[in-house]
Every structure is written in structure tokens, then in C-alpha cells.
C-alpha positions in Angstrom: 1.5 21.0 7.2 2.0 17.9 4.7 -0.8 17.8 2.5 -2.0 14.1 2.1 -4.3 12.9 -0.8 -5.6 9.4 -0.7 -8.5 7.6 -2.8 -9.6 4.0 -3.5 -10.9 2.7 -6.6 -14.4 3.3 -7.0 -16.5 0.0 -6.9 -18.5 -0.9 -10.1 -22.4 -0.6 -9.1 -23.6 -3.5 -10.7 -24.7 -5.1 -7.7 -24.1 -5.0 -3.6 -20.6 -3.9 -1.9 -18.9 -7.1 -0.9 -16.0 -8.1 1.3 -13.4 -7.0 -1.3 -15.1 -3.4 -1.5 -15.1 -3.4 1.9 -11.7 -3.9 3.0 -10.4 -1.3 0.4 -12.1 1.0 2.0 -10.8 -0.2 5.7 -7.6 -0.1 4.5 -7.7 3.3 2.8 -9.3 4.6 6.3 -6.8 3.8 8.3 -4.4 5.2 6.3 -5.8 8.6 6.4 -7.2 8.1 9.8 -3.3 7.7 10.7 -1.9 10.7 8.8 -4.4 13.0 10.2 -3.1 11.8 13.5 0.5 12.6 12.6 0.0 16.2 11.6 -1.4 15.7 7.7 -4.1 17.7 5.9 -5.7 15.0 4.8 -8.5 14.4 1.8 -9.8 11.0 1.4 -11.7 10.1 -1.5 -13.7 7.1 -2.5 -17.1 7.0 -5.0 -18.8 5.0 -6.9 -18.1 3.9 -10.8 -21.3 4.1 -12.5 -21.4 3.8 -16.7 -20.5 0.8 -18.8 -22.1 -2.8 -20.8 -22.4 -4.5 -17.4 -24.5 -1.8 -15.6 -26.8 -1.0 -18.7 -27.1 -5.1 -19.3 -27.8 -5.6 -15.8 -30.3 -2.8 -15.7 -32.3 -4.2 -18.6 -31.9 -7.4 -17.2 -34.0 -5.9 -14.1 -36.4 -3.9 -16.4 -35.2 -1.0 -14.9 -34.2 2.8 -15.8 -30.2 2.6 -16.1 -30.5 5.8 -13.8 -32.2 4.5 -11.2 -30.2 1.2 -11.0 -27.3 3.3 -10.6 -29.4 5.8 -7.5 -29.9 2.6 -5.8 -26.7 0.7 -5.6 -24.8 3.9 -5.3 -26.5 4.4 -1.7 -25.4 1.1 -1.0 -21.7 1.6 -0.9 -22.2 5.1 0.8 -24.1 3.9 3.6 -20.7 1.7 4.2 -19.8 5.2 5.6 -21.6 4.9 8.7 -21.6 0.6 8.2 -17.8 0.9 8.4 -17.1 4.1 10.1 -15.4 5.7 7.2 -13.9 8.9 7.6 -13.9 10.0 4.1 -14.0 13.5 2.2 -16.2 12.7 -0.5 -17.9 10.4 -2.5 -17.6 11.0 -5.9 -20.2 9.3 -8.5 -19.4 9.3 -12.3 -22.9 10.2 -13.4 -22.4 13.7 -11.7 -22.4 16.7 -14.0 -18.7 17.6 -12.9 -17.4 14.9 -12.9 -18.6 13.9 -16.9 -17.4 18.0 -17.5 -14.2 16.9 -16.3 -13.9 13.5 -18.1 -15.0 15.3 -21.2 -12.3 18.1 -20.3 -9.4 15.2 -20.3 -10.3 13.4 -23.8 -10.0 17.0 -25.2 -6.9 17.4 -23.2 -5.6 14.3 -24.8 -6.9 14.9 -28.1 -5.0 18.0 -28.6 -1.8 16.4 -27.8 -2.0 14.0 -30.7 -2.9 10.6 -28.6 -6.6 10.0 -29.5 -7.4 8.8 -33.0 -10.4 6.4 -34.4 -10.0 2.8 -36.1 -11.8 -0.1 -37.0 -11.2 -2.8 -34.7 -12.1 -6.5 -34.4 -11.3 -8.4 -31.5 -12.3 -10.5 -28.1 -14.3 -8.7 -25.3 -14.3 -9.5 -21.6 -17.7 -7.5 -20.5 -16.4 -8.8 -17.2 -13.3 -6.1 -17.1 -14.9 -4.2 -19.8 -12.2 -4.2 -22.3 -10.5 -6.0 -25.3 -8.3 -9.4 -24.5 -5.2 -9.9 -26.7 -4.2 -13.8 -26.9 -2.0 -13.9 -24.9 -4.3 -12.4 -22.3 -6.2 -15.8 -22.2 -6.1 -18.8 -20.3 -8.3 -21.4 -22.1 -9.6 -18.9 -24.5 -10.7 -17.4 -22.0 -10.2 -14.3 -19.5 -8.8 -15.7 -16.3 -10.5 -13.2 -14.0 -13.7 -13.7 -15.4 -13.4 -17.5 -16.5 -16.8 -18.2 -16.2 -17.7 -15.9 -19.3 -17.6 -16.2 -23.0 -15.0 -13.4 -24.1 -17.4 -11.7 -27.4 -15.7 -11.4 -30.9 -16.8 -7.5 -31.3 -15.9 -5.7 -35.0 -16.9 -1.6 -34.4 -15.2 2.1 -35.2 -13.5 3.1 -31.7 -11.8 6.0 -30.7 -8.1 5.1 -29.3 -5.8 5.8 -27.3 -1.8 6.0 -28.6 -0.5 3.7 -24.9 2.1 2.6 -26.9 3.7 6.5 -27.0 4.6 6.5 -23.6 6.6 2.9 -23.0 9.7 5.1 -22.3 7.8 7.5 -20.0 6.5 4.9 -17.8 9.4 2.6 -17.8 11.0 6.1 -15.8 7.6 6.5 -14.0 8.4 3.2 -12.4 11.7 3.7 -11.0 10.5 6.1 -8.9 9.0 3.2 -6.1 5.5 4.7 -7.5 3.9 1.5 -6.3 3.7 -1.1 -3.6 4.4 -4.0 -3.1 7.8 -4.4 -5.6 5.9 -7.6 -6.7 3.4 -5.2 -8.5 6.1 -2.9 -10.0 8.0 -5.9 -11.6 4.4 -6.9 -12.9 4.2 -3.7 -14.3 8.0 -3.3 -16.0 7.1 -6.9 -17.2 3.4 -5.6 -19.1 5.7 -3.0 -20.6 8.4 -5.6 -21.7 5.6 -7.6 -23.5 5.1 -4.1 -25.4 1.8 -2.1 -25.1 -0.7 -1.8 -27.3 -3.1 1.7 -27.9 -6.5 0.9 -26.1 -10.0 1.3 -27.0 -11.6 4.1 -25.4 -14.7 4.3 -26.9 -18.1 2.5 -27.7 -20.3 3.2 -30.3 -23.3 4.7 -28.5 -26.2 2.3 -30.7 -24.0 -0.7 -29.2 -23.8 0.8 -25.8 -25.7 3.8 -24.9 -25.0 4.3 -21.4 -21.5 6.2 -21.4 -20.2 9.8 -21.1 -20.5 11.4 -24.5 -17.5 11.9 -26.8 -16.8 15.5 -27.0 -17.8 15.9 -30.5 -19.1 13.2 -31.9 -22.7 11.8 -30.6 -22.0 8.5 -32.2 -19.5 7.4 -29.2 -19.5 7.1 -26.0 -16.2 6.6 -23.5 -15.0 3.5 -22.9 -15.7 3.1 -19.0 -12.5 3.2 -17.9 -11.6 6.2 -19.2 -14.3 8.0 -17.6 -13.8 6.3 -14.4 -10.1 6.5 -13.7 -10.7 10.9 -14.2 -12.3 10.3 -10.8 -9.3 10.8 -9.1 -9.1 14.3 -9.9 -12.7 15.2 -10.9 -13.4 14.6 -7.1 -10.8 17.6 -6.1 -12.3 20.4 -8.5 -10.5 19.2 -12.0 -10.1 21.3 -14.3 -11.7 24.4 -12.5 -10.3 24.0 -9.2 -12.0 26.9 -8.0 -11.1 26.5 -4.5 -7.5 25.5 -4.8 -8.6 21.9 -3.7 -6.3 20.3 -6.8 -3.3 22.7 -6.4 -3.4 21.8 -2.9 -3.6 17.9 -2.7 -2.5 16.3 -6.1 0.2 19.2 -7.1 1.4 20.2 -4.1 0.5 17.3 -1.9 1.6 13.6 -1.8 -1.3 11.5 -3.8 -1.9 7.4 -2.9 -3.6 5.3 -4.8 -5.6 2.2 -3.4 -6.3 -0.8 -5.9 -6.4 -4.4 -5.7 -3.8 -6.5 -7.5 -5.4 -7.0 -10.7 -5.4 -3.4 -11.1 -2.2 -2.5 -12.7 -2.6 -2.1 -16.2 -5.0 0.3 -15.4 -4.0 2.1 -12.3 -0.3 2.2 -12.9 0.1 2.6 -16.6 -2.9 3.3 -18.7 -4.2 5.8 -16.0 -0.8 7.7 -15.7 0.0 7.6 -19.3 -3.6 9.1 -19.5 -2.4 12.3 -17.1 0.9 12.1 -19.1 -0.9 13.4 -22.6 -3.0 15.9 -20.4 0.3 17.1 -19.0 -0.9 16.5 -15.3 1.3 15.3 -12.5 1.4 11.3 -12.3 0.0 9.7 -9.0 3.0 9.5 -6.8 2.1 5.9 -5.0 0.3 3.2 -6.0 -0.9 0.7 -3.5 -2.0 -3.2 -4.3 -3.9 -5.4 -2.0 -4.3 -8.9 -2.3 -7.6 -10.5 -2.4 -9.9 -12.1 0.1 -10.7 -15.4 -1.0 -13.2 -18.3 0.3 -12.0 -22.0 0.3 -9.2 -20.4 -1.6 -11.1 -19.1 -4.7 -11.4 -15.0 -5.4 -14.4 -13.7 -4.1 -16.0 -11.6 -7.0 -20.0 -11.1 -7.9 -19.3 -12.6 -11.5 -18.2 -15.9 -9.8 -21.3 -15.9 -7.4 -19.9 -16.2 -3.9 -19.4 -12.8 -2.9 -19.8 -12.6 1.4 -22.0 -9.2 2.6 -19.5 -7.1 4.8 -22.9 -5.4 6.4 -24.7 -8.7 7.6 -21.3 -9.5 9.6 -21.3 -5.2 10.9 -24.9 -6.1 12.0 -23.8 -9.1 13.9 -20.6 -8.8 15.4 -20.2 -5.2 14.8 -18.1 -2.4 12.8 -15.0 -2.6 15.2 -15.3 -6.3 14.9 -15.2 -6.1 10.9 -12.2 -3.5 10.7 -10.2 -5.8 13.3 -10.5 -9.1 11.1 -9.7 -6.7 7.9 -6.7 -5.2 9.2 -5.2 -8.0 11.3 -6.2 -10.9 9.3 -6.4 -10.2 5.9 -2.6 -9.5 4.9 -2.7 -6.4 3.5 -0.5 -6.9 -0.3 -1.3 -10.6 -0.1 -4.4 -13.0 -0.7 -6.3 -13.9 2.4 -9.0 -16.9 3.1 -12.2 -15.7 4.6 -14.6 -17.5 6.2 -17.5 -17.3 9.2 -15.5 -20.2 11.5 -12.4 -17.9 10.7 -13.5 -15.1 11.7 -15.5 -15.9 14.6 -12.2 -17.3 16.1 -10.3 -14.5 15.6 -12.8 -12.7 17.1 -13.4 -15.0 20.6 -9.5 -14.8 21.1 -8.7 -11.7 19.7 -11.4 -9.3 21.0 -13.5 -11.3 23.6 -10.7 -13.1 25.8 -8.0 -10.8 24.0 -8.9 -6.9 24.5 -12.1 -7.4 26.0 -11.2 -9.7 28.5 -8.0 -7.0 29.5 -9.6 -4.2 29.6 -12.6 -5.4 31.7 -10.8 -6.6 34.5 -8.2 -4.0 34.7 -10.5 -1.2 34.7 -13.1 -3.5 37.3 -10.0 -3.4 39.8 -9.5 0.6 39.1 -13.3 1.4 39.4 -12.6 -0.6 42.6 -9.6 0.5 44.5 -8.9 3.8 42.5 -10.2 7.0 44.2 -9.6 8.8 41.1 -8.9 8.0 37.6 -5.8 7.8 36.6 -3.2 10.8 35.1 -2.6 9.9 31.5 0.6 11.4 29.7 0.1 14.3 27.0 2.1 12.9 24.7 3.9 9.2 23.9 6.1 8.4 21.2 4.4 6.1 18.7 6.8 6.6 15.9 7.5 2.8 15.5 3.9 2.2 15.4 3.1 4.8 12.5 6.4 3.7 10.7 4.1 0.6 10.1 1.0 2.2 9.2 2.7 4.4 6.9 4.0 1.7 4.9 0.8 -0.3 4.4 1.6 -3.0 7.2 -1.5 -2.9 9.0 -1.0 -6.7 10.0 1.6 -5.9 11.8 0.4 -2.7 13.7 -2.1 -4.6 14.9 -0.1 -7.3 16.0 1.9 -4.5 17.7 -1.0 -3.2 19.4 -2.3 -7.2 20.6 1.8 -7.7 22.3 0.7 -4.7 24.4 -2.6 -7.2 25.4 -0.1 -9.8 25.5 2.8 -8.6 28.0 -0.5 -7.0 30.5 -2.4 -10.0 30.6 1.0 -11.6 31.6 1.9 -8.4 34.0 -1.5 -9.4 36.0 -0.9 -12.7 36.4 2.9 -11.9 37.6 2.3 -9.1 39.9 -1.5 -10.4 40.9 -2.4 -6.6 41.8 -5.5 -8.4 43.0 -4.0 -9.7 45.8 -1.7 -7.5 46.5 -4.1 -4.5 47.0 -4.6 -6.9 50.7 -2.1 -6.7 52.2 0.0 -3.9 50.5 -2.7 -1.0 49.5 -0.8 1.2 48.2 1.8 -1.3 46.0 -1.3 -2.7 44.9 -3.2 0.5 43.8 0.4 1.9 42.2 0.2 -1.4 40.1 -3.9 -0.8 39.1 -2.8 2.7 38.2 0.2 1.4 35.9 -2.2 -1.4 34.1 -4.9 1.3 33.6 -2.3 3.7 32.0 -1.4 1.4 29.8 -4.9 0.2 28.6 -5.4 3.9 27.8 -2.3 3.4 25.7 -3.7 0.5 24.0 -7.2 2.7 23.4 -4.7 5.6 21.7 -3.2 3.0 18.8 -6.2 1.6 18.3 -7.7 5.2 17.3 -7.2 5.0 13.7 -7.6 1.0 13.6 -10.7 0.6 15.3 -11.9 4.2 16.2 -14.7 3.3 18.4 -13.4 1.2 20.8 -10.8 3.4 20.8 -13.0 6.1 22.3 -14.5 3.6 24.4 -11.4 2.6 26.3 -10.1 5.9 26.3 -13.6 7.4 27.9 -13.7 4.2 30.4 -9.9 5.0 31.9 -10.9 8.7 31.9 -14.1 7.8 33.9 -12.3 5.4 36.1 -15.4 3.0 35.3 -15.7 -0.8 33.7 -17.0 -0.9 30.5 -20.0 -2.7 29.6 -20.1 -5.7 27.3 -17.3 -5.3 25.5 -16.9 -7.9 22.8 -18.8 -10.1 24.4 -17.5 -13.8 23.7 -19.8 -15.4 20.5 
């Protein structure tokens, strides 16, 4: 049995999930719901990033206990479990015990090695990504993902880390089609052509107390993404692994990473260097998203126009949400979202689209069916998870909707309806064909939009009509 490890990036808790959270996680659900389906052991991991300037300012700022900041945002993103109907493992939070142990047990790891050494440093800060700017990182002297804040000259002591050591490592990392799309790995190659420069990876703790301790010196604290990014393996037992859970998944197993675009300098080559000095496996696949935009700007909390994934779940739904995600929204690329958007995906799509089908085919099987109908064991959906495998979920649910598409136009051909008249039996051998096949339809939709999946599949099984099924909005 293929042992399948697969995590997402774990959301900073400096405020509500949004959209962009949300459809990470989709994504990243799908995928394991689809490898579980083919066979895989499967762990899925997602969590929540918890330490760092913006938290503690924002905390402050609320004239509340850092702690208890982080407690409450933290059971924000995991109620998206049940929002979102997310199958993960676990949810891993960087305050936990282990998972500080385990970040603590890397710096040493690195340490030993050589690749961790302290410096005074002066230069421009981005609290927005949390980490130093070079010039040539600017765009108007200032950080174009966070252009609406003033980067901060900062002069301190830091703790670093020697990136620069492992330019030829990494150049060989990335021939090994570690990350997807090939836009991303060129991105990557090209970050390394411009030459890469040790990092910061620490704070001084009276500058910024809320951090995981340095292992031996109480005037530091990690810089964030160092403790955050020693998620990824903290979650599976790292470094005791008393249960085998590492050996298992990120050894033995095949581990994918889940990030969006903007993530590549730190998923893809300060993270792996990172493992490189601790002498742990890299990640074997990397995999980039595109953002969701509105009116064709990024959506992000800094920028103020974030859109609540869970006031759209309440409205229309969970299946609803993961349909507009993973048909919609192209999965490597950027994607506009609005309300009149996605309320017309969802009238044709899912009202008159899979609603609509599975309504009146199932009506007219309830209705001239004695018994429901005798679904096959097994199918052969190899084409189907050849797309889901490789990330396009656009175009396995457009696959799924051409199945809609050729019944819908199967009905109106063979107009079973009338048939059943004056030919019963032709006329119940068609009902019995179209009901097969919506159960068909319910079987790929499984790890797409488990729900109605079960709902379909239930409703052929019953022989009965279901009720209000995407009902038009």
C-alpha cells in the first residue's frame, strides 16, 4: 500500500480564515480524499502558524493575552473542518509543546552542522512576510506583496542561517520535478541565479517576545518561519517518532507540499535547505496555487478585502463552496472571485446543471422502476484520477459536468418520458441506464464534493427523488 503524505501551509492567525485559506485546504482535500480512493495510506496534515511581530502587535493592539489571541483564531480555521468538510489527520498548532521540542530539536540539528551562526545586521523589514527585504526585493521602496506598508529599517544581533551553502544542493533538488507548475520551478532556479543570501532566523526576544526560544540563549527567539516551516514533520512525531508515523509517511512515503505562489523562497528552498543541514529527506513535491483575486487585486487581510469562506458555507452551502473552488478557481493560476460569479456558476452549474439531472431522472425511476437499479462493483476511472493526481481539479470537474452534459442531452433524444407509453419496457430499460449513470456521476464526485456524492449515490440506491437539491438562488 503506497503511503501518501500531504500538508498545506499553515495559515497565520492574525485574524479570520479567508477565501485564500480556504481553497488551500479544498484543494489539499481532494487530493487526499482521491488517493485514499485509489488504494493510498493516506495522512493529511494542515494547522495553524501561531508565533511572530504580527500576532504579538495585533494582540496588543486588542489588549489581549498573546495566548489567548492565538486559542481564539486557532478554533477558527479548525472549525473549517466541519465548515468545509475536511478530511484531515491533524491539526497541528505551533504553540504546542511538541511541536516547539521539535523546532528546538532542528536549530540544534542545524547548529551542529556548522550552518547557524550570529551577526549584527541592519536592514529593511516587511512585518507583513515577516522577514528582511534586499533592494532588489522592492517595488517603490516597497514590498510588493504587502505594498501598503512601510518596510522598517531594523539594526539587532540575529542568529543566521548559512542559505548560501547549499546553492549547488538545491540547484540538483530542482531537477528532480520537485514542484508544480514548471512556472514555479524556473522561479525558483531563477532566485538561485540571483544568488542567495544566509537568512535571519532569529529575533531578539526584548524586540519581540513571542517566539520559540533559542536553544541556549534566552536573549533570542526564532524567527517565525523557522519555527513554522518544522510543522511539516513535528505534526508526524519528529524527532521521536515513537509510533513509526515519520518513518512511515515522509521516509518511506511520497510527501506533497501545498502553498500558494508566493511561497517559494520559503517552501522550496529555504525550507529544504533547512532539512538539508539536519540531514532529513527533502519534500518530494511542491505544489503552487494561484491566487483568488476580487476586481483583479489579491485578496489578503493586510490589503483589507478579504471575502469569509463560512458566510458563503452558511448560505449556499459546503458542496456549493468546494464546487466553485475546484471548478472555478484554476488551480496553479490566479482566479477572480466575486458574489455575481459565483452565484452564476452556481444557478447553471448545480441548480439547472446536477440538480436539475439528477431530479428528474431519479423522479421517472422512483416512478416507473419497481426496484432500484443494479449498479456495477467496479468502473474504471483511471482517466479521471490521472487528473486529480496531477493537480487539475478544473478539469475533473469539467469531466464530471460532460457526464451532466451528454444525459441531459440523452433525455431530450430518447425522451424516456414518453416512451415508457407506449413501449414500457424500452422506456423503463432507458430510466434504468440514466439512473446508472447518475450513480456514476455521484461516484466521481465522492472526493470533489463528498456529500452530494453520498446523496446521489443513497437516492439511486433507494430508488427515491431527492429533495431540494441545489435549489436555484
Amino acid at each position: 500500500m503506497k503511503k501518501t503524505y500531504i500538508t498545506t501551509t499553515l495559515p497565520y492567525v492574525n485574524d479570520n480564515p479567508h477565501v485564500g485559506h480556504a481553497l488551500e485546504f479544498v484543494q489539499a482535500d481532494t487530493y487526499a480524499r482521491s488517493r485514499r480512493l485509489q488504494g493510498d495510506e493516506v495522512f493529511f496534515n494542515t494547522g495553524t502558524d501561531e508565533h511572530g511581530q504580527k500576532i504579538f502587535t495585533k494582540a496588543k493592539e486588542e489588549g489581549k493575552e498573546v495566548q489567548a489571541y492565538v486559542d481564539f483564531y486557532a478554533k477558527r480555521f479548525e472549525s473549517l473542518k466541519e465548515k468545509l468538510n475536511l478530511s484531515f489527520d491533524a491539526f497541528v498548532r505551533t504553540t504546542n509543546p511538541h511541536h516547539i521540542s521539535a523546532a528546538q530539536e532542528l536549530w540544534r540539528r542545524c547548529e551542529v552542522g556548522g550552518d547557524i551562526y550570529k551577526k549584527n545586521f541592519e536592514g529593511l523589514y516587511c512585518v507583513g512576510c515577516e522577514r528582511y527585504l534586499n533592494d532588489r526585493d522592492l517595488v517603490d521602496g516597497r514590498c510588493p506583496l504587502h505594498p501598503n506598508l512601510v518596510p522598517e529599517r531594523v539594526s539587532e544581533e540575529n542568529y543566521f542561517f548559512r542559505f548560501s551553502k547549499y546553492t549547488d544542493a538545491l540547484r540538483e533538488y530542482l531537477t528532480k520535478n520537485s514542484i508544480v507548475p514548471a512556472v514555479r520551478r524556473i522561479e525558483a532556479e531563477r532566485l538561485i541565479g540571483e544568488g542567495l543570501e544566509d537568512f535571519s532566523i532569529s529575533r531578539r526576544k526584548e524586540r519581540m517576545s513571542w517566539g520559540v526560544p533559542v536553544p541556549g540563549d534566552d536573549e533570542h527567539v526564532m524567527y517565525v518561519w523557522f519555527d513554522a516551516l518544522t510543522n511539516y514533520i513535528s505534526t508526524l512525531g519528529w524527532p521521536e517518532d515513537s509510533d513509526g508515523t515519520f518513518q512511515k509517511f515522509w521516509i518511506d512515503g511520497t510527501t506533497v507540499q501545498m502553498a500558494g505562489k508566493d511561497q517559494v523562497r520559503f517552501q522550496s528552498l529555504m525550507w529544504q535547505a533547512m532539512l538539508m543541514s539536519a540531514h532529513i529527506k527533502p519534500t518530494d513535491l511542491v505544489v503552487y496555487h494561484g491566487f483568488i483575486t476580487s476586481g483583479g487585486q489579491k485578496i489578503s487581510k493586510s490589503l483589507g478585502n478579504v471575502i469569509d469562506p463560512i458566510a458563503f458555507v452558511d448560505e449556499f452551502g459546503t458542496d456549493a463552496v468546494r464546487y466553485f473552488f475546484l471548478r472555478h478557481i484554476h488551480p496553479f493560476e490566479d482566479s477572480d472571485f466575486t458574489r455575481e460569479r459565483f452565484v452564476e456558476s452556481y444557478n447553471a452549474g448545480l441548480s439547472n446543471g446536477l440538480g436539475n439531472l439528477v431530479s428528474r431522472v431519479m423522479k421517472m425511476a422512483e416512478e416507473y422502476l419497481d426496484a432500484p437499479v443494479q449498479v456495477p462493483e467496479w468502473e474504471d476511472f483511471s482517466a479521471y484520477f490521472e487528473l486529480l493526481d496531477t493537480y487539475r481539479f478544473n478539469d475533473a470537474c469539467d469531466m464530471v459536468w460532460a457526464e451532466i452534459t451528454e444525459c441531459d442531452v440523452s433525455i431530450q433524444e430518447t425522451q424516456p418520458f414518453k416512451i415508457i407509453k407506449t413501449d414500457p419496457e424500452k422506456g423503463r430499460a432507458l430510466i434504468a441506464e440514466l439512473a446508472v449513470r447518475v450513480y456514476r456521476i455521484g461516484r466521481m464526485l465522492n472526493p470533489l464534493m463528498p456529500t452530494t456524492s453520498n446523496l446521489i449515490k443513497e437516492a439511486v440506491r433507494a430508488n427515491k427523488k431527492p429533495e431540494n437539491l441545489f435549489v436555484r438562488k
